[in-house]
Structures are given as C-alpha cells and as structure tokens.
N, C-alpha and C positions, 0 to 999 in steps of 0.2 A: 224684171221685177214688177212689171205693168201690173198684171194680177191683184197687187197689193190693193191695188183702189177699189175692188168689190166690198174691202172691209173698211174701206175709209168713210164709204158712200152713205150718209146719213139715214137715208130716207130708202134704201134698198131697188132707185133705180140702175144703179150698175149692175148687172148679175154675171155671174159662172154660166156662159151658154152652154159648155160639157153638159153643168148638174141641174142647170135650169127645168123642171115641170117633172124631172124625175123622179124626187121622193118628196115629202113633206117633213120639215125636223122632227118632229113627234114621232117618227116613223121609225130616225135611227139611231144607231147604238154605235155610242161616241167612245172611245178607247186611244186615253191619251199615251202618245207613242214618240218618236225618235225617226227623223228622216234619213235614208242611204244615200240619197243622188247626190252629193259631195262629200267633203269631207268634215264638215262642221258638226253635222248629229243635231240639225234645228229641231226646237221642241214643236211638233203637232197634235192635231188631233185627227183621227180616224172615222170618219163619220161611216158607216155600215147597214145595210140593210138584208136579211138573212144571210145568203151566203157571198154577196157581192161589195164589195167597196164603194162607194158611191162621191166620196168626195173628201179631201183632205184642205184642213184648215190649220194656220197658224197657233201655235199656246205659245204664252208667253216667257221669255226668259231671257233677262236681261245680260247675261253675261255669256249668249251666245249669238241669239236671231233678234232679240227684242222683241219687237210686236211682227215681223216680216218672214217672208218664208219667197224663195226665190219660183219666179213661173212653172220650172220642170217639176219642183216638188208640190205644187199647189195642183198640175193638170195631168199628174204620169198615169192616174189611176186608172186609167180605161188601160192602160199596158197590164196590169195585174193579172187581166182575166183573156187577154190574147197571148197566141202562142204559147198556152201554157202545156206542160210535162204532167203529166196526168198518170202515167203506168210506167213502169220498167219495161224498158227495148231492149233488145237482141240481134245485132246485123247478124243476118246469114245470108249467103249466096249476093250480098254487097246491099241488100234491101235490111231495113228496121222492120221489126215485126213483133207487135204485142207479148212482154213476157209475164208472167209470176215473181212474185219477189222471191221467193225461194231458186227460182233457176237461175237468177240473176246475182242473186249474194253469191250462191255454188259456183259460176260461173268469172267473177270477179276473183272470189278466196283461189279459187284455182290460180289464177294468174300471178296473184300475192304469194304466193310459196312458191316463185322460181325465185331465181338468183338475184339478191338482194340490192348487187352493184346493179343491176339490170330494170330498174323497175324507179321512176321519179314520180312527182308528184308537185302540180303548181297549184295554190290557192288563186281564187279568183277575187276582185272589187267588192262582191256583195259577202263574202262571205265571213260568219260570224265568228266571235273568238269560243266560243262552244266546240263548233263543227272545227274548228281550225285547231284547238290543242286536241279533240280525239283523235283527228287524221295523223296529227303528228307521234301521238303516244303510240298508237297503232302501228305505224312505218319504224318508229325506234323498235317498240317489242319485234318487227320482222327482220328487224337489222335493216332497214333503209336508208340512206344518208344523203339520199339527195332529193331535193325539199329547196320550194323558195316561194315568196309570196309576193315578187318582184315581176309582174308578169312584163313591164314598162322596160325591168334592168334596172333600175333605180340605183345609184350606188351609196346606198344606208344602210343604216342597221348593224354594225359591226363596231362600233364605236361608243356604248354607250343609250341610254334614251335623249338625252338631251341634244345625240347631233340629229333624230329627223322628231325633234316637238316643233310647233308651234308655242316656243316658251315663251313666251309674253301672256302667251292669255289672246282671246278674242278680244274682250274687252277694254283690253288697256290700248288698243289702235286708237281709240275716242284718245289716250292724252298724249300721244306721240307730237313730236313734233319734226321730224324728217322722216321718210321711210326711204329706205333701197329696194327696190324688186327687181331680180334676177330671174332673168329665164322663164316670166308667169304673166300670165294675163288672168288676174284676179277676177277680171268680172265674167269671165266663160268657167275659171275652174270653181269661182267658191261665188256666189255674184251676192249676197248677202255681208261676206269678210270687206268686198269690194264697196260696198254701203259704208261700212266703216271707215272704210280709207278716207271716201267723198266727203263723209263728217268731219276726221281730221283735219280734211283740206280746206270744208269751210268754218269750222268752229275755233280751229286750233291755230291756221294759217298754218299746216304743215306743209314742210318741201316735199316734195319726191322726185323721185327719178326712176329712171329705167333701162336697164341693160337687158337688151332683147328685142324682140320683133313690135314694131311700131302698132300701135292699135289704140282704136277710142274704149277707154278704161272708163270714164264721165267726168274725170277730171284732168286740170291743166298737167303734164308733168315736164322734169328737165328728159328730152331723151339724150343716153352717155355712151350711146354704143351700139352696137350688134353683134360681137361677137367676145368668147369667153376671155381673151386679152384686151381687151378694156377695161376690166375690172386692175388689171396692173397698173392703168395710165393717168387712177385718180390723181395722184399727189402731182402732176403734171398741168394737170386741169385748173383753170380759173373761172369756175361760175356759181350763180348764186347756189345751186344745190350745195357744193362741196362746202363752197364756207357754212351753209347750216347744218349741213350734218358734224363739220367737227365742232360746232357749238354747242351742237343740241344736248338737251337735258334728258332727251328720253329716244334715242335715237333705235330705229330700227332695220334690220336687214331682211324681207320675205324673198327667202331662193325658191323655186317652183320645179315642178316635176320636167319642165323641157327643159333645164340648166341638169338636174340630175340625174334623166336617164339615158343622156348622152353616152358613146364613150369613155368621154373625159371627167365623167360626173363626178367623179373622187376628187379629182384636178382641182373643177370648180369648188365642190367643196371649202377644198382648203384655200383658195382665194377669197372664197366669201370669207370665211372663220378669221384669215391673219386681216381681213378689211374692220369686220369686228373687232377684233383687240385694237386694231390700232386705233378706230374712230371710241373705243369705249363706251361699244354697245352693251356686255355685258361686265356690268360690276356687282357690288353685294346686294344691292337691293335690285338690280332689276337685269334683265335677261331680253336684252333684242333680237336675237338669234333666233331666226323662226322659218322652219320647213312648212310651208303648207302640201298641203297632202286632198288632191283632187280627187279621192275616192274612199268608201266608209270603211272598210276590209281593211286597211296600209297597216294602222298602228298600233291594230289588236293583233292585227299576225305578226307585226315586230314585235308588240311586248310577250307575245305567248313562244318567241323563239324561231318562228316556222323559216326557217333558214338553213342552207347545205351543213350538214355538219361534217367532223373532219374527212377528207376527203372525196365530199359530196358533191354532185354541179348542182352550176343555180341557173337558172331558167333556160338564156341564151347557151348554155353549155348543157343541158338538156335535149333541146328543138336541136341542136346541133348532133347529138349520140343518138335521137331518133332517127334522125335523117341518113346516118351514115350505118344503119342499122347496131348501133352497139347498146341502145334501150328498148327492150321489150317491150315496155309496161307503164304509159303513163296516166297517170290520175290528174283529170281537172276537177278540181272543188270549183265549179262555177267558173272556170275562168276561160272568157271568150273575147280576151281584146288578145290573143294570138293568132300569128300565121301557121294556119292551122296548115299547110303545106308541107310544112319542115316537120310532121308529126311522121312524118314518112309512113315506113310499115307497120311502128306500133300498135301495141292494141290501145287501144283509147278509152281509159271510163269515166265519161263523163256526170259528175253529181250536180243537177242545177235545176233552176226552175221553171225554165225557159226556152223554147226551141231556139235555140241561136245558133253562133259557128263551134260552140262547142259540142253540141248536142248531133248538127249534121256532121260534123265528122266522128261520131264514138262509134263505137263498136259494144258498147254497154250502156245506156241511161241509165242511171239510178233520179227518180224524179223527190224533188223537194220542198221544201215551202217558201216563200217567196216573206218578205220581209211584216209584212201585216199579217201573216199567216201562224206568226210564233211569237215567243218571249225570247230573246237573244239578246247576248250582247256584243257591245260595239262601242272602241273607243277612236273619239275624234282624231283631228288636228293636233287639237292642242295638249290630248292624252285623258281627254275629261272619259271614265268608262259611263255609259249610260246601257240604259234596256229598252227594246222592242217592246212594244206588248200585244197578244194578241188577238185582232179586230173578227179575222173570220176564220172559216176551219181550213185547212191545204185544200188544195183541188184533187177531188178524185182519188188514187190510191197512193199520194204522195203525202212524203213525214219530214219532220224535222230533220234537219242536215245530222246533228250529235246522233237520234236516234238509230240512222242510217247506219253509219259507223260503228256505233255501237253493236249494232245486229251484226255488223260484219266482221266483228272483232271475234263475236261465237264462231260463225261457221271459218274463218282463218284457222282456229282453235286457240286465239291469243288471245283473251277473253277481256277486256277493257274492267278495271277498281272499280266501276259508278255506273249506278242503274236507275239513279234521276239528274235532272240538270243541277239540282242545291250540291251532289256529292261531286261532279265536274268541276264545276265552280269552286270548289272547296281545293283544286288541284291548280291554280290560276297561280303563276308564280308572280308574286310582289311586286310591284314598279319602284327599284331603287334607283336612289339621285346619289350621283357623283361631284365630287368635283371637274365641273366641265372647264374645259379652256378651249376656246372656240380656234386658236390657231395652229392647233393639233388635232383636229376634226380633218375626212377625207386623203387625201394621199398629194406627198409631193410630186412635180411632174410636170412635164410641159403641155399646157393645153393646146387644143386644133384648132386650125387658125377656120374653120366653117362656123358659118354665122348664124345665131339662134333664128330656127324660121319658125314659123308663125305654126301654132298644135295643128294638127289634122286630122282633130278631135273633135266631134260638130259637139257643142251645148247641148242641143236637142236629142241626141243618139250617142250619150257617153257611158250607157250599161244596156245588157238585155231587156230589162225592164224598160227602157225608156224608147228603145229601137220597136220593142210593139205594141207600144201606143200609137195610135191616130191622130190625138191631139198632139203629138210630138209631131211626126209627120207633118202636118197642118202647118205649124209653127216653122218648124223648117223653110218649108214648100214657101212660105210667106215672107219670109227672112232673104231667101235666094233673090225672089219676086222683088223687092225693097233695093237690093244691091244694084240688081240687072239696073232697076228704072234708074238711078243714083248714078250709073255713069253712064 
C-alpha cells in the first residue's frame, strides 16, 4: 500500500515514477471506474490519454477503500497495453495464425453443436457478470450442463448467498471487536480489507487470531493452529483470543480462499459456520460470517448461477474428462490460473484479453476487452454490484466479452433475447436473502489432518493483467531481493 503516499504528499514531491513526465493532467480524460485485482471493487479513477491508460488513481468511498487503493491497482496499468489479444486465432498444424471473426465464430459454433455432455465451460477471475450470464444462457439453449466459475475448486455456492458474502460489510471491520481468520492472509488477497483489520486493532483494541499459515499480516495476532482440526480444539483452549471472542459484541469469522478450496473445503465450512453459532456471530442485527473472495469475477458468477447443473461436472471434474478424453470441447471465459495440462486433447476456446496460459494453450482466441475497455459489471465481496466504465476503446479488432457471445449465439443458430447490454441486464436474476444459519453451511465430515500452507499466489502476478505488467515484475523482482537480504 506504499503507493498511498504520492496522494498524501502535500507539496507533490513523492511522484508515480511509472506516470512521472508522461502526460500533463490537462491532457487526460479521467473516467470514474471500479478496480478487478481483488475482490473488493475499490472505487478509482482512470486517468487516459487517447488510446492508452496512463494512470490510475483512488476515488473516494467510504464503505469500501476510503481514500486508498492497494499498490497492484495504483501501478497494473502498463499490463493493459502488454500482451495484449488484438485478433481472432486459429491453431493449425499446432502454430496460431491470424483469423477473421467470421472463421472463428463458424469455427467455434461448429464445435458447440456436438454432443452437449461432451462440451464444458470454466469462467475466469476477470470476468464479467454480462459476459458470464450470456455464456451461460447460451450453453443452457445448447443443452450444456457443465459450467463452473470455481476455477480454485472453491467449495461455495450451493448453499445459499449468504454462505460465500462477505456479510458484514467492509466497513463494519472498523467496529468489530475480535476477528477469526481462516485459511487467509488478508494483506496479499484484499490488502486494503487488511487496512481495516490494522484499524480495528488499533482503534478498537480488537483480538484476532489465526488458523493457518503464519505470516506478517501488520498486526499483532493470537496464532491457534495450522491445520483444519484446530478449529475443533477451541473450547479446550485458554487464551486471551478465545475469552474475547465469546465476549465480543461484534464478533467476526473471515474464512479465505486457501481454507475453501481445499479438498475438505465443505468440511471447513461447516466448522467455521457451527464456530459461528456457537460464539454468536450471527444474530438479528448483525452477521459475522464472512467469505472473502480474492478475485473480482467469484460472486457475480455465483449470483448469475454459472455452476454445473443437474448432472453437470465442475471444474476439477472437468480437467479430469478432458484428460481422459471424455470432453471435447472446452470454453475458458478468461480463465488462466488452470493446469492447462489436464486440458488434454480438447479443443480449447479461449475468450480473454490477454496472451497468457490460456490463450497459449487454445486452439481458438476469440480476443476481448480488458476491464477499462468497457462498461461491465461486477460484484464484490461483499455482494455490493457496481459498474466498469469505459476509459479507452478495446485493442485492435477486439469486443466486449457479451458482444462476443452474443455474435456467437447467431452463427450456433441459438440466437440469444438481447441486443444491448440495458436488455441483458434486464435478465440478471435477483439476489434473494434467506434465512441463513451459518451451522448448516458446507458439509458434514471429517477434515484432513494437512496443514494450511502458505498461497502460492504471488500479490504481484495474481491475474493476466498483472502478470504483464513491468511494474509488477519490478515489484516482484524487489520483494524476492528484500527476503534473500532479510535472511
């Protein structure tokens, strides 16, 4: 969050070395927008100068980022305009080779009209709830039933919205006063949410603790464990955490993406959920029960559905019927944190905006627009929907993700209802609230006794976009340099 201080700097000697001598403010054209590289959706601005992005700055809003915006989303933007998908591809003879949009739609719809069990489709981290319900309505009209947006395995989503929100709210971490974190390390996956905790802990004197891999978070915590049987051995336990968590007034539980896309992540689950009821995290007024969610894409493809339906695989059971040749056909919407290996002899179409591992393994590009590139939307953590807006035009002969879809809804002959984004959006189905009881979340079961290890997820290179950046790189390379000298 260093970054922070060019806006603190009164007198404007700290500068952005990236933006420094590059444009003049006068020069650009500021387009307030919505950041992907977590899972928060902090409010920015887009500063732009004809067809390039030149520099992103914090807007304010207090019931998510405040006045801060974490380093990867203040310096990604030189990634925008590297490695980017520019045309439709075509492997032949095992080489990509420049296509037309037209051979390439024909060349997909062909693939889309073979046998329906035969034929998956994974959502990727960046990708919109637009692009994510046309894919889906599309794959229903072709009879397709297996779909998952879980590219991690995550074990959510079946239960409800309220077992993977962030239901508290961002901004209710300012009045907590204990937190539990499972399985996360708050300041690599959200490092802005991880601000708020450091708040708690000095404004509020909040406890916390932590079940999971040891790490410098910026504040003191109890640590209660390493592994997912720990969470059984509270009531056994005598230290200062436990007695303030069954005290606390405002008590909260944050489970994280390496507790839940374990194996055992159902397990965990329900260990976190009966820890809740019993410590009475959630009652009528208030809801501690909070999934954070390390990626912008998680809880708009959960609330838009994008999941196996009946008899459909999801992810890992996917990559698995590719490999063993019993899936022809699969569709990545942007999604490159897979072992592109287990893709076997599929054909592969990948829709994204970015040369990454998905793009060198397809066998089809269809190229897109990158998140400044369009109006989309995208909801957080905590389920808040917000919109993109957009700063510059796509690169080259690349479109909106919906658009895409849509075009290829014609040539399938399954012709998609909506022929602007206002009549898509108009198909968004509702976010209904349950009655939750958080000790009937996830599945019963005994968890594995391996110990939560540390993500092996670098900060700097946690999407496409940020893996072709420079200044990521940079940041990296400097971070490594820092450890080596440190021991």
């Amino acid at each position: 969050m260093s970054g922070n201080v060019i806006d603190l700097c009164p007198v404007g000697a700290l500068t952005s070395r990236p933006y420094a001598f590059n444009a003049r403010p006068w020069e650009l054209r500021k387009t307030e927008s919505i950041d992907v590289m977590d899972g928060l959706g902090c409010a920015i601005r887009v500063d732009a100068r004809g067809t390039e992005v030149m520099r992103i700055q914090p807007r304010l809003n207090e019931d998510i980022n405040e006045e801060w915006i974490s380093d990867k989303t203040r310096f990604v933007w030189d990634g925008l305009k590297r490695q980017r998908l520019d045309k439709p591809f075509i492997r032949e003879n095992g080489k990509l080779r420049p296509a037309s949009w037209d051979e390439a739609l024909t060349l997909v719809a062909e693939k889309l009209k073979s046998e329906p069990s035969r034929i998956g489709a994974i959502a990727g981290d960046l990708a919109d709830m637009e692009s994510v319900k046309a894919l889906k309505d599309l794959l229903e009209a072709l009879g397709v039933r297996s779909m998952d947006c879980r590219q991690d395995g995550a074990k959510i989503g079946e239960q409800g919205r309220e077992g993977y929100l962030f239901n508290s709210g961002i901004a209710a971490i300012d009045t907590a006063d204990a937190i539990l974190l499972i399985g996360t390390n708050p300041r690599h996956e959200a490092a802005i949410l991880n601000a708020r905790i450091r708040k708690a802990w000095l404004q509020n004197n909040a406890e916390i603790g932590l079940v999971g891999a040891k790490a410098d978070l910026a504040y003191p915590y109890t640590h209660l464990g390493n592994k997912p049987d720990d969470l059984l051995d509270f009531d056994g336990k005598k230290n200062p955490f436990m007695s303030a968590m069954r005290k606390a007034k405002r008590p909260m539980i944050i489970i994280g993406m390496d507790a839940l896309s374990r194996a055992d992540g159902a397990q965990i689950l329900r260990a976190a959920g009966k820890l809740a009821a019993k410590w009475n995290v959630v009652t009528e007024d208030w809801n501690g029960f909070n999934v954070l969610h390390g990626t912008a894409a998680r809880v708009g493809a959960l609330d838009m559905g994008f999941l196996p339906l009946k008899d459909g695989l999801d992810t890992d059971s996917m990559l698995n019927a590719a490999q063993s040749g019993e899936l022809d056909t699969l569709f990545l919407l942007g999604a490159d944190e897979l072992d592109m290996d287990r893709t076997g002899d599929a054909f592969v179409i990948y829709q994204g905006s970015h040369g990454d591992a998905g793009a060198h393994r397809a066998d089809v590009i269809l190229p897109s627009a990158a998140y400044t590139e369009k109006n989309a939307t995208f909801a957080n953590t905590e389920g808040r929907w917000q919109q993109t807006r957009q700063a510059v035009a796509p690169k080259g002969e690349a479109k909106e993700d919906w658009k895409i879809i849509r075009a290829l809804s014609d040539v399938v002959g399954r012709t998609l209802p909506y022929d602007d984004v206002k009549s898509l959006r108009a198909t968004f189905p509702k976010p209904s609230k349950s009655t939750f009881d958080p000790a009937k979340i996830g599945k019963a079961g005994k968890m594995k006794a391996a110990t939560f290890g540390p993500s092996d997820k670098s900060f700097w290179f946690s999407n496409p976009i940020a893996r072709s950046s420079a200044v990521m790189a940079e940041c990296a390379s400097s971070q490594v340099a820092q450890l080596e000298a440190a021991e």
